[in-house]
C-alpha positions as CSV (number, residue, x, y, z in Angstrom):
1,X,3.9,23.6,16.8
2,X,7.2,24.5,18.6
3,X,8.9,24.5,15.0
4,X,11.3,27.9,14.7
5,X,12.0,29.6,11.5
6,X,14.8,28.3,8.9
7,X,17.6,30.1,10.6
8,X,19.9,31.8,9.2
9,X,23.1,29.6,9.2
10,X,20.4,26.7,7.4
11,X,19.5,28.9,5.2
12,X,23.2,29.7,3.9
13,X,23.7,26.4,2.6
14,X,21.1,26.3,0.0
15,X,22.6,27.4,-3.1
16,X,22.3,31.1,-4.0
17,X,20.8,30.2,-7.7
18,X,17.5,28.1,-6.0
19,X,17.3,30.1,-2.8
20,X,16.2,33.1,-5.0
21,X,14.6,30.9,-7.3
22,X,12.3,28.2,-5.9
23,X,12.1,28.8,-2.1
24,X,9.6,31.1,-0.1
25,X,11.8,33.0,2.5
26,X,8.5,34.4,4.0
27,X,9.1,38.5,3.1
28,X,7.6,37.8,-0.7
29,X,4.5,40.0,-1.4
30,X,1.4,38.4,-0.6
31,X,-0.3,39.1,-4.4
32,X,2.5,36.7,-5.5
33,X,1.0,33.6,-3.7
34,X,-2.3,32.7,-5.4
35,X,-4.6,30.7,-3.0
36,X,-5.2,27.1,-5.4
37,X,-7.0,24.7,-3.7
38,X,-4.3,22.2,-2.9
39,X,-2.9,25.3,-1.0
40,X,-6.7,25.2,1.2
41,X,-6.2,21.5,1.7
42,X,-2.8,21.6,3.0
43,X,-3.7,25.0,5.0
44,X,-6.8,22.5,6.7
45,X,-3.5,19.8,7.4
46,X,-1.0,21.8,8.9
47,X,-3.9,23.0,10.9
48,X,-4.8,19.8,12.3
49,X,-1.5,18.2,12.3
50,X,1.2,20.5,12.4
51,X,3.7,21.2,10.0
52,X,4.4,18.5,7.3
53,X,7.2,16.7,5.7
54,X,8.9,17.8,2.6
55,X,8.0,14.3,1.3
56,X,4.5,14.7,2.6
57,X,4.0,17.7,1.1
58,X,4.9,16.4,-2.8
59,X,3.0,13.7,-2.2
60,X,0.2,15.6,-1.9
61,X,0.9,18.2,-4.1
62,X,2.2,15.7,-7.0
63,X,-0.2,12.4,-6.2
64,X,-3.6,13.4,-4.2
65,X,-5.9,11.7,-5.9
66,X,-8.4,14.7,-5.7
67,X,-6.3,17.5,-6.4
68,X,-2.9,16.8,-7.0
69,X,-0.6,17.8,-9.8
70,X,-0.2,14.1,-11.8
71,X,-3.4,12.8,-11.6
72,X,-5.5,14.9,-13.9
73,X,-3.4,17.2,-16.2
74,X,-0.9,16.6,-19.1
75,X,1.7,18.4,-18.0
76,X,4.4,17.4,-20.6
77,X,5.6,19.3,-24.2
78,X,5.8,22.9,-25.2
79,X,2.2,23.3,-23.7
80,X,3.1,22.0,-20.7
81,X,5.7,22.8,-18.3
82,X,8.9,20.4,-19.2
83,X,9.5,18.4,-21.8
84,X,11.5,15.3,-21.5
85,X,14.2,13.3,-24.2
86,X,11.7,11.0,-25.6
87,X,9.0,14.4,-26.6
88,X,12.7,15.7,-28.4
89,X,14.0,12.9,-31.0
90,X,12.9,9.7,-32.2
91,X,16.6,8.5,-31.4
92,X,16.7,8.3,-27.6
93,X,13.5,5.7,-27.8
94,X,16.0,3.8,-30.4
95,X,18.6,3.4,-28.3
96,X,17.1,2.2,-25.4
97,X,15.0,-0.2,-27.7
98,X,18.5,-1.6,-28.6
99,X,19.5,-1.6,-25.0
100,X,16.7,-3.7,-23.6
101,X,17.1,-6.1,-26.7
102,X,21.4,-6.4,-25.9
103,X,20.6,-7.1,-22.5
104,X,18.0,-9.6,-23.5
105,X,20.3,-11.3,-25.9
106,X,23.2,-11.1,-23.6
107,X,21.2,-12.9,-20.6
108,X,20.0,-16.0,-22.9
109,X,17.0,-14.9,-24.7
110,X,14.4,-15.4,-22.4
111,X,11.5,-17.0,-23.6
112,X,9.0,-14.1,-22.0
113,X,10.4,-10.5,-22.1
114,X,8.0,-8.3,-19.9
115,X,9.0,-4.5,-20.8
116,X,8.1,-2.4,-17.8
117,X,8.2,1.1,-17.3
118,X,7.8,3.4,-14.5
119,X,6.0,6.7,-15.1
120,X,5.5,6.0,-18.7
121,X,4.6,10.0,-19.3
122,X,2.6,10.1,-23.1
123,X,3.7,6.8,-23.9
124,X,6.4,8.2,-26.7
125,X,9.6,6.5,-25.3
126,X,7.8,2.9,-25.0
127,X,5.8,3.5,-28.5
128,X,9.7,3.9,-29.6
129,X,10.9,1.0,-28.2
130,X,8.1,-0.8,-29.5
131,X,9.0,0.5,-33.3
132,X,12.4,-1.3,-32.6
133,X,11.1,-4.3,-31.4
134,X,8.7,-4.6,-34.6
135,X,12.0,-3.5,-36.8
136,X,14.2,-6.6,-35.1
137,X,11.2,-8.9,-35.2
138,X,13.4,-11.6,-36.7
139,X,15.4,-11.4,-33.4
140,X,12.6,-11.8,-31.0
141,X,10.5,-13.7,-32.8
142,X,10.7,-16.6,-30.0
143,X,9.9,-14.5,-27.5
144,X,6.9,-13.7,-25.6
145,X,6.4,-9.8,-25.1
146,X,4.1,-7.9,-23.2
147,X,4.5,-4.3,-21.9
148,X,3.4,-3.4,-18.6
149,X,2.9,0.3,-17.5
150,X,3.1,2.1,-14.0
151,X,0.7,5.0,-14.0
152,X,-0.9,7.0,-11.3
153,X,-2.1,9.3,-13.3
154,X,-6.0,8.5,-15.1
155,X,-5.1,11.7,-17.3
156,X,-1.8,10.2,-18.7
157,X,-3.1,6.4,-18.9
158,X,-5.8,7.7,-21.2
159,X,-2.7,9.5,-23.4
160,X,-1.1,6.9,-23.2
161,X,-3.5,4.1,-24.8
162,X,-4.1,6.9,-27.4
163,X,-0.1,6.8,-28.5
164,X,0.3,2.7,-27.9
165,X,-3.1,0.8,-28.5
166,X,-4.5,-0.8,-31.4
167,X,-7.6,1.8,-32.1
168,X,-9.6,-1.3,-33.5
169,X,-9.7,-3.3,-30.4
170,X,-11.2,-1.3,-27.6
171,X,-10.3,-1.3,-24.0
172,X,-10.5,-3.3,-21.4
173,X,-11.2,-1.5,-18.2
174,X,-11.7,-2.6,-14.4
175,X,-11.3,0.9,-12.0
176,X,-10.7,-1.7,-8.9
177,X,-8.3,-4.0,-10.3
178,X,-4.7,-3.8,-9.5
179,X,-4.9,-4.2,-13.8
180,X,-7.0,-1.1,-13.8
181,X,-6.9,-1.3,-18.0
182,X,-5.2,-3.1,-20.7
183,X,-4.7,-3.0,-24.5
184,X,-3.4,-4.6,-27.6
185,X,-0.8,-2.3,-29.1
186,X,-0.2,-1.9,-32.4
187,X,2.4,-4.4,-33.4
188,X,0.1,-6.8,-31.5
189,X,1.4,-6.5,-28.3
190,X,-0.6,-7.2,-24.8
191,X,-0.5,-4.2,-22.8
192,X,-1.6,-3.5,-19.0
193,X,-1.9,-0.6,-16.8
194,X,-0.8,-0.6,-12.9
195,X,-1.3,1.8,-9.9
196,X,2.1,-0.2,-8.1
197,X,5.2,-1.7,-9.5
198,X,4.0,-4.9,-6.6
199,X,1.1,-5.5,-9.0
200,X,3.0,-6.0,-12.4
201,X,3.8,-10.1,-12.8
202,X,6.9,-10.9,-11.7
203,X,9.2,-13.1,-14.3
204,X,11.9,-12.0,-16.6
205,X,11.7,-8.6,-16.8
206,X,13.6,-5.0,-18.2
207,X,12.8,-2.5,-16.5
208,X,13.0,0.9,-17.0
209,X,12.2,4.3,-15.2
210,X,13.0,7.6,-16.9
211,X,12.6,10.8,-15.5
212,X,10.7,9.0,-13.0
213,X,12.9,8.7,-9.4
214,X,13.6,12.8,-9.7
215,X,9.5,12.8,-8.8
216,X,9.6,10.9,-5.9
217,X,8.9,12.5,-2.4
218,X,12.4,13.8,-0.6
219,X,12.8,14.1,3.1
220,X,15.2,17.4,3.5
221,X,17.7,17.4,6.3
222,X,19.5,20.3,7.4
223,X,22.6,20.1,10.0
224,X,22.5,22.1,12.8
225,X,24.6,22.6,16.0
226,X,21.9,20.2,17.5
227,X,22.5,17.9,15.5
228,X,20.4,17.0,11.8
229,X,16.8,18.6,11.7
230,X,14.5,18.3,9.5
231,X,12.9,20.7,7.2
232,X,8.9,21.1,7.6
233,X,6.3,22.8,6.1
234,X,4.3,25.3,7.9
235,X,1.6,27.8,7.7
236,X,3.6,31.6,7.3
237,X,2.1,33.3,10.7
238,X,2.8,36.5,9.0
239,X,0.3,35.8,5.8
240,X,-2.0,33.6,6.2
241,X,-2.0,32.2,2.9
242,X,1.4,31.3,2.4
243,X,3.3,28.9,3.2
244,X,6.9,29.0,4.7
245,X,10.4,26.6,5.6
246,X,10.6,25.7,9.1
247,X,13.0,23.1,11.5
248,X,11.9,20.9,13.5
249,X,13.1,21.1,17.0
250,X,14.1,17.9,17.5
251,X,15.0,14.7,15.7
252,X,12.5,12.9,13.6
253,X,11.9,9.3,11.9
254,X,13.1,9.7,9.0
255,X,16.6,11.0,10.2
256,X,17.4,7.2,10.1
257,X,18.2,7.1,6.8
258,X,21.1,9.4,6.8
259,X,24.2,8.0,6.7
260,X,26.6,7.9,9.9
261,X,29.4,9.2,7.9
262,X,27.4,11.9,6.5
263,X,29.9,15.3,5.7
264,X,26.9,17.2,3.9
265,X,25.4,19.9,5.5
266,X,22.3,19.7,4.1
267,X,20.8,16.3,2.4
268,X,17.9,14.9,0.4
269,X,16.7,11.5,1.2
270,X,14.0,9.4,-0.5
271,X,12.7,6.8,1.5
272,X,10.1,5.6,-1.3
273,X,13.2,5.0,-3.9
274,X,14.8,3.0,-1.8
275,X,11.3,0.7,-1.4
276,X,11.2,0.5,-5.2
277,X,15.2,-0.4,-5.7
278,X,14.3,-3.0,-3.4
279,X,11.9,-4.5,-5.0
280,X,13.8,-3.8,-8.3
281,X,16.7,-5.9,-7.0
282,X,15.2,-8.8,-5.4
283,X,13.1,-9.4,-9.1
284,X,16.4,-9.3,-10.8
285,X,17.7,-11.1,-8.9
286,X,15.1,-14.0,-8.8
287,X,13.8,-14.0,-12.4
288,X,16.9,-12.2,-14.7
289,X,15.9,-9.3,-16.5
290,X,17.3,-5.7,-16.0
291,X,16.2,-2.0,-15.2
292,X,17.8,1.1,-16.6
293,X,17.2,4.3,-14.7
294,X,17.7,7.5,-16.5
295,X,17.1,11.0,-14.2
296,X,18.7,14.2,-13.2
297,X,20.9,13.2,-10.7
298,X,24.4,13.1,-8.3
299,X,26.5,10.3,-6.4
300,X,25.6,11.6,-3.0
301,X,27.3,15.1,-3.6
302,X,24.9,17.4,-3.9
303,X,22.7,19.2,-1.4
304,X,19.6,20.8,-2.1
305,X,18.2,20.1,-5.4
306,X,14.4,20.8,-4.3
307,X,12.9,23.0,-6.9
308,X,9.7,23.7,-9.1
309,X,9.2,23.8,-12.7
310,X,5.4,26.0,-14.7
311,X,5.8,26.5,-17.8
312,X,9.4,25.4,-18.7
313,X,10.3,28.0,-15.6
314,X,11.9,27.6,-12.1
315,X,8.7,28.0,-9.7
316,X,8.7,28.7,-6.2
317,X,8.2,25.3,-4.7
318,X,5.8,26.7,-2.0
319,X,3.4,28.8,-4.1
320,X,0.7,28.1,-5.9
321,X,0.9,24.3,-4.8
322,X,-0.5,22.0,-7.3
323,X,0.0,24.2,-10.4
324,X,3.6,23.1,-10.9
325,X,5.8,20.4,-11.1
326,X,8.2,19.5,-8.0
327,X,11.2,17.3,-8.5
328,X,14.6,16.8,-6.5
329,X,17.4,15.2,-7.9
330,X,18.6,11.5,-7.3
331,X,21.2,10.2,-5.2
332,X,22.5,7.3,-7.4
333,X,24.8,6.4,-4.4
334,X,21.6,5.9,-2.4
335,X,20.3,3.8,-5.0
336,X,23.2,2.0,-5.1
337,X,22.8,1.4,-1.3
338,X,19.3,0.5,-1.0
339,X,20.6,-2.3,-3.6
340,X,22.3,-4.4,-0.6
341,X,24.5,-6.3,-3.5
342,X,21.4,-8.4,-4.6
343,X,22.2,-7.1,-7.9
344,X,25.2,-5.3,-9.9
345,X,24.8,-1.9,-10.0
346,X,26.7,0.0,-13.1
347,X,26.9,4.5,-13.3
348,X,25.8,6.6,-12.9
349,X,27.0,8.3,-16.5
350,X,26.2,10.8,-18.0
351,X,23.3,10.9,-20.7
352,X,26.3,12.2,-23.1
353,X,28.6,9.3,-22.9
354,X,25.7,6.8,-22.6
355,X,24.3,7.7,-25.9
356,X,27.7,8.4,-27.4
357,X,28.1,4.2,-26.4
358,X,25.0,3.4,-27.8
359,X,26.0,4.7,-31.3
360,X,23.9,7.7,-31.2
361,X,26.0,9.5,-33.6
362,X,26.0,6.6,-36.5
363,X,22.0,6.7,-36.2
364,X,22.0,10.2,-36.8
365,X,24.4,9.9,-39.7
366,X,21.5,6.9,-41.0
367,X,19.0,9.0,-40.6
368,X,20.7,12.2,-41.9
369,X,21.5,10.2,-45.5
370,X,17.9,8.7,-45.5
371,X,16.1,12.1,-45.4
372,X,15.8,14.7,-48.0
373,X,13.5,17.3,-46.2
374,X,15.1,20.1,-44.9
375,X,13.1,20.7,-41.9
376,X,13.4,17.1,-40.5
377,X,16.9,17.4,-41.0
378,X,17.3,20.2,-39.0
379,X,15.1,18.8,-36.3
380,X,17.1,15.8,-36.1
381,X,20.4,18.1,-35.5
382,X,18.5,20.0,-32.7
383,X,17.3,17.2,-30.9
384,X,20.6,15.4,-31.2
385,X,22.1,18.9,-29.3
386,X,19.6,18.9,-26.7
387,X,20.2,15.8,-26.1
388,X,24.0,15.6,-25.9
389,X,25.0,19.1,-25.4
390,X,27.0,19.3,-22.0
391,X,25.4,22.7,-21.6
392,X,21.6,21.0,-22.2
393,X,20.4,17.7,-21.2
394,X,23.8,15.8,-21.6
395,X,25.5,16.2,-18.4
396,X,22.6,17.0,-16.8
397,X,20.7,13.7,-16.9
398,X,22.5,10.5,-15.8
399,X,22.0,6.6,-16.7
400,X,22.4,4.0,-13.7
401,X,21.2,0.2,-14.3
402,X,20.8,-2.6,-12.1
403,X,21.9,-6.4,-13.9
404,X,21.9,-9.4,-12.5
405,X,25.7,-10.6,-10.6
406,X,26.4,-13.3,-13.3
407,X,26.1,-10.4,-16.5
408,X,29.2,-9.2,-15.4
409,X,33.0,-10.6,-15.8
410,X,33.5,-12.3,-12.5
411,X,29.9,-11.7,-11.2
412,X,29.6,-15.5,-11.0
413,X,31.3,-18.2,-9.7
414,X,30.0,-21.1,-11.1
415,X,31.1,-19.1,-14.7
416,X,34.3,-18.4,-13.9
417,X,34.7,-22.2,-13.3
418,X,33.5,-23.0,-16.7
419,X,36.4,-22.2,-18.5
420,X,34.8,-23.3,-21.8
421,X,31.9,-20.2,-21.7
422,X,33.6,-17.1,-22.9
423,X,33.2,-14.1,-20.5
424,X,30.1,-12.0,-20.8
425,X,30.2,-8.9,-23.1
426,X,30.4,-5.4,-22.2
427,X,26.6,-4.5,-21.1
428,X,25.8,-1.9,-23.7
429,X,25.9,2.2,-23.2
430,X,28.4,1.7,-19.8
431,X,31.3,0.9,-22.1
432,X,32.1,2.4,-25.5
433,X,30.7,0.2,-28.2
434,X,33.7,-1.6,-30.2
435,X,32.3,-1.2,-34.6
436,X,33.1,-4.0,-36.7
């Protein structure tokens, strides 16, 4: 109530390739909106409520446990409607394998390494990682691994134990536990299933979140001659099924979070990655360990990046809610922020130059020379494109990781007084590999 139209002078900062692509301007047919029940649901809110947040409205779209998007679909692969690096080649999972292992090596060689990831999608990059760790058994041998897997979703957990577990050895399952299942997987590995990254143990831990921040809910900001107002939701009073961009007239909570020195016009802020940085930090910082975030993303430049994805397409983020995929990208500056120097923060860089440090291009050459079938051949070329051309995924994805002060040159006091202990090396993927 009392909320005006996105005016015109709002709407000329969105960028003229989304604005036509993935937001409702209110004058699209009516036939083009089809009436899902997520969009009755949210109709019944606004009703009662008024209009909604941006981040409320992905959060119910993306999370409701009833109807929304995650919970009870499989949305990934050519079937589904985007794919992501791990689905494309064998090679990405191999590198980050190597990654969590350098870091582990480079820290001490913990005696426990808990592997946890974020929105572990099929399962396919940690199954990966997991091939690694069985390959460099002799390496870990002394340590004691468990994986440990944040997952909203009851349709992708069950995927997920598919791709991971140990067939032989069934499942444990307990609906109301905070450990709502766990497995052994196949290299013999405890495995356990979360709703919240507050329930996984803490201890030494690597974390790792891919494709996983770009999901969470955004508050959208737009400046005005007012001052910042933020964007809402609301019921189109024109057609009553649709669903339209409005301001609010007057400042709102969330506002805080924008920075004083703000020059954007428009902003995207994401009050729920911030929590989880936090909480990301404050474990590094306590236990050791690392987290490596890999995501579509900017260092606080760009300015709406709201946008829906059906069937490997741009999708109107206002129709057919529920039935597509909603993502925003990440401000790694933001992350960088919410931080508060408990830890180091190194990136973002691009997926390109990350992989290009890892050594991406001698495992292809490995692979290439070990394989005499044609077709895997040429899918390993392909994925290797997709995965580094700048034009594809390689300058579109970025890698940003959070280590503890100590892992970097002059990160700790008490080492630079030890002038006995060499310096700490290069932490893997952020600086070009040196071959020997």
């Amino acid at each position: 109530a009392g909320a005006g139209p996105l005016c015109a002078a709002a709407r000329a900062v969105i960028p003229r390739f989304w604005r036509g692509k993935c937001f409702s301007s209110g004058k699209e047919p009516a036939e083009n909106s089809s009436v899902t029940p997520m969009l009755r649901h949210l109709k019944y809110k606004i009703k009662s409520t008024g209009p909604i947040t941006v981040a409320e409205y992905m959060r119910e779209v993306l999370t409701n446990p009833a109807k929304g998007y995650y919970v009870h679909r499989d949305m990934l692969g050519e079937k589904g409607d985007f794919i992501t690096s791990p689905e494309i080649s064998q090679i990405f999972g191999e590198l980050l394998g190597i990654w969590f292992i350098s870091e582990w090596m480079a820290t001490g060689k913990s005696s426990t390494f808990q592997l946890v990831e974020l929105g572990p999608g099929r399962g396919t990059l940690t199954g990966d990682i997991l091939r690694v760790f069985s390959q460099l058994g002799s390496v870990l041998k002394n340590s004691d691994i468990s994986v440990h897997l944040v997952e909203v979703s009851q349709k992708l957990s069950e995927i997920q134990a598919a791709t991971l577990t140990e067939e032989k050895v069934p499942l444990e399952r307990n609906a109301g536990s905070p450990v709502y299942m766990k497995g052994i997987s196949k290299s013999g590995i405890p495995i356990s299933w979360y709703r919240n990254l507050q329930d996984v143990p803490k201890g030494h831990s690597f974390y790792l979140a891919h494709e996983f921040f770009d999901v969470l809910p955004v508050h959208k900001f737009q400046k005005t001659p007012q001052g910042w107002r933020e964007v809402l939701v609301d019921i189109d009073p024109q057609v009553s099924d649709k669903l339209r961009f409005v301001l609010a007239p007057c400042a709102t909570p969330a506002e805080a979070f924008i920075q004083s020195d703000e020059t954007r016009d428009h902003v995207e802020v994401c009050p729920d990655a911030g929590v989880i940085i936090q909480e990301l930090s404050q474990r590094i910082a306590q236990a050791g360990g690392a987290a490596l975030i890999a995501d579509y993303g900017h260092d606080g430049t760009k300015t709406d990046t709201f946008r829906g994805f059906c069937g490997h397409k741009l999708h109107d983020v206002l129709l057919a809610p529920g039935t597509a995929d909603l993502t925003a990208d990440v401000d790694f500056s933001y992350l960088r922020r919410m931080a508060q120097g408990k830890v180091a923060s190194l990136g973002p860089v691009t997926q390109q130059m990350f992989l290009k440090n890892m050594g991406i291009d001698v495992r292809l050459k490995v692979l290439l020379d070990n394989s005499d079938e044609p077709s895997t051949r040429q899918q390993l070329v392909q994925g290797y494109d997709m995965l580094m051309n700048s034009k594809k995924m390689g300058e579109r994805f970025n890698f940003f990781a959070l280590v503890p002060h100590q892992r970097l040159p002059n990160g700790s006091h008490q080492m630079n007084a030890c002038k006995s202990k060499p310096p700490p090396a290069p932490v893997a993927g952020f600086h070009e590999l040196a071959w020997r």
